[in-house]
C-alpha positions, 0 to 999 in steps of 0.5 A: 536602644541604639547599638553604637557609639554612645557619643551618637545620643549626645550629638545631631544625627543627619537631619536626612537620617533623623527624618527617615528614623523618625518616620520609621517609627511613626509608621509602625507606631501608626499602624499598630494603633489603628488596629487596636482604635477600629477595634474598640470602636467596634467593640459592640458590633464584635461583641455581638458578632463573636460573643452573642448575649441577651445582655449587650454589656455582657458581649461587650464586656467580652469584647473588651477582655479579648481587647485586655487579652492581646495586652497581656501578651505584651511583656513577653512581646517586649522580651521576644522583639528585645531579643531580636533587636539584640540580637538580629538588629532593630531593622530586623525587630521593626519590620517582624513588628510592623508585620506581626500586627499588619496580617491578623489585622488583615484577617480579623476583618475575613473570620467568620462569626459565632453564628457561622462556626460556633466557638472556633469565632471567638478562639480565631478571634483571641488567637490573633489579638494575642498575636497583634498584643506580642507585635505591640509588645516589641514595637512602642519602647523601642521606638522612643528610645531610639527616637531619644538616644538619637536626638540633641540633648536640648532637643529629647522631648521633642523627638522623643514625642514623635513615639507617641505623635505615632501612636494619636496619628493612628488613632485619628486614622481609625476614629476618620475611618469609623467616621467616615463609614458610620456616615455612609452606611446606614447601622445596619450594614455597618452591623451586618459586613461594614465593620470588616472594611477597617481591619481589611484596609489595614494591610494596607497600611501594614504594608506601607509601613512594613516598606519604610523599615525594610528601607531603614539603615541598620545601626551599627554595633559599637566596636568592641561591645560586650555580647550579653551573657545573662538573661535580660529579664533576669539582669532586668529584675536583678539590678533594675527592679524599683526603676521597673516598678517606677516605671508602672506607677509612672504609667498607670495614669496614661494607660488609665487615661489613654484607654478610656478617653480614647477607646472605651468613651465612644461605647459610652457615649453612645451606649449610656449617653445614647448619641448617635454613631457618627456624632461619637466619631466626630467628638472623639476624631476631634480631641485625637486632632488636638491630641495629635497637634499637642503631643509634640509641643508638650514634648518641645515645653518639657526641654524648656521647663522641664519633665517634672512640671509637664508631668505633674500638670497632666496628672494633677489635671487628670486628678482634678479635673477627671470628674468635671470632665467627664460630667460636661460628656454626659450630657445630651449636648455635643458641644459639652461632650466636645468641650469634655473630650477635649480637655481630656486630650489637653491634659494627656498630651502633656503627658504622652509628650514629656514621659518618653524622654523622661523614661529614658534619662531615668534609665542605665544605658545598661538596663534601658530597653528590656527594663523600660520595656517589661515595666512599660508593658506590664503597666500596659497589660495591667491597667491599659489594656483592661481600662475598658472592660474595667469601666464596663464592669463598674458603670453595670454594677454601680449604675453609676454613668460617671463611675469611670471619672473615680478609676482615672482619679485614683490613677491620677493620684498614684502617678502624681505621686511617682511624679512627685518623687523624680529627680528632674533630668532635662539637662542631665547627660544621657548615661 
């Protein structure tokens, strides 16, 4: 939440400025979500390399829980970087977030394996997923509420959805990257060092993003503006306690959704529908594209006509639609598996796109950043981050290859439902 007049929300800031915040939060958001991409892109080379087993979906259900793990670190993240931005400033925040991620990225790439070291693997390797999940926790909220309280009340979709055209941009970064190295290496090498190449070129990444913020002006605090005296996670729960629980229901479809669509679908498709690695790439690189071009026009849309009906589109696509779509993608041709993908990325851009400002018309001024936050998070720790291990779990107990379609249908149906019940804020003032 900006610090500041509360007049500057409802009036255009310089479009020089506008463009360096906006910037600001793309880099962040980018880098932190290309480390969490190669990472599950990679799940089974990890899983083999840092939890070995005669089962492969056994070391793969282990990868994907150190993957659920950094998410649980992610309400307390909120809470620590809340705290800072309060505090220190959201300069200070931003750049301790951006860096946070960027360094054990860095060092992912370098550990040693179980084969190496034995157990010391998979602890380092946990150690520093919770440390990244803590970076995640302060970083994505903080973004799109700046973005939001900054922006022309006629335009609070469109810039609120440069969070999460943050957020595809890093995805697309390291669906191209696994692309381009599963094109050049042959599996093997890729098994044996080549996975290590992406989290080694994330410092850079890291570092381009941590120079933009060290640059980014600190927003002033408003004359006058009373210090906080009570813990925020306390007034949080004390006063905003059903807004928070809305705001996990109001979640629950995209973290589902986002995880599986994006992250765990390219072990599927090539552990259940056997295609080859680089054609998984392709597909996924290709829906993240259109993912990336739709998210700010679904922004643009939810100004025109409203949060309410963009919202309700994609969760009741997702309800319909969830089974079908995944059906087209299991099958041995890529052409259906694209066509599937790609639906997937049409009906999740309408809601990436339209919940940002939504989130944040919905919330007291008071209450917005730690509330938005801890209930953002603890949706995402919950259901986000676990979406993988949980479809894993399933498809090998079921046997059932489209098992992943009833999860997101269920999720589809409790946010449908959160939808539903919202009061339409597109021309309500920002309080």
């Amino acid at each position: 939440m900006l610090e500041g007049d509360d007049r500057r929300g409802e009036s255009a800031s310089a479009p020089s400025s506008q463009r360096r915040t906006i910037l600001a939060g793309i880099a962040g958001n980018v880098m932190e979500w290309y480390d969490f991409t190669v990472y599950g892109y990679f799940a089974s080379i990890i899983g083999a390399q840092f939890f070995p087993s005669d089962n492969r979906l056994s070391s793969l259900i282990a990868s994907f829980g150190v993957f659920a793990a950094g998410f649980l670190m992610r309400p307390i993240g909120s809470l620590v970087f809340g705290h800072i931005g309060d505090r220190v400033g959201r300069k200070a925040a931003l750049t301790l977030s951006v860096s946070a991620m960027a360094v054990p990225t860095f060092l992912i790439g370098l550990l040693p394996t179980y084969q190496q070291v034995g157990v010391a693997a998979p602890v380092a390797l946990t150690v520093l997923r919770l440390i990244q999940g803590l970076s995640v926790g302060g970083e994505y909220t903080t973004s799109f509420i700046f973005l939001v309280e900054q922006a022309q009340p006629e335009r609070r979709g469109l810039l609120g959805s440069w969070g999460p055209f943050g957020v595809a941009g890093g995805l697309l970064l390291g669906s191209g990257i696994g692309t381009l190295l599963t094109s050049l290496l042959d599996p093997q090498a890729v098994s044996d060092w080549g996975w290590r190449l992406p989290f080694c070129f994330g410092i850079a990444v890291g570092l381009t993003g941590l120079y933009i913020r060290r640059n980014l002006a600190e927003p002033a605090p408003a004359a006058g503006a009373p210090r906080l005296r009570r813990s925020p996670l306390g007034e949080a729960f004390r006063v905003q306690w059903r807004k928070i629980l809305q705001v996990v229901g109001f979640n629950v479809v995209s973290a589902i959704g986002f995880y599986l669509c994006f992250i765990y679908v390219t072990s599927w498709l090539r552990q259940v529908e056997h295609l080859a690695a680089t054609t998984a790439f392709d597909i996924n690189t290709g829906a993240i594209a259109l993912l990336l071009l739709l998210i700010p026009l679904a922004g643009a849309l939810s100004d025109r006509i409203g949060r309410k009906p963009v919202l309700i589109a994609g969760a009741g696509g997702l309800l319909v639609l969830a089974w079908p779509l995944f059906w087209l993608m299991h099958h041995p041709k890529a052409s259906l598996v694209l066509v599937g993908q790609l639906g997937f990325a049409a009906l999740i851009s309408a809601l990436a796109g339209a919940s940002p400002a939504a989130l944040v018309e919905a919330f007291p001024r008071s209450a917005r950043c730690t509330g938005l936050s801890v209930g953002y998070n603890f949706c995402m720790a919950a259901f986000g981050g676990t979406a993988p291990m949980v479809a894993v779990y399933t498809f090998q107990h079921t046997h059932d290859d489209l098992s992943a379609a009833y999860y997101l249908m269920a999720a589809a149906l409790v946010s449908l439902i959160v939808f539903l019940g919202l009061r339409e804020t597109v021309r309500a003032p920002l309080a």
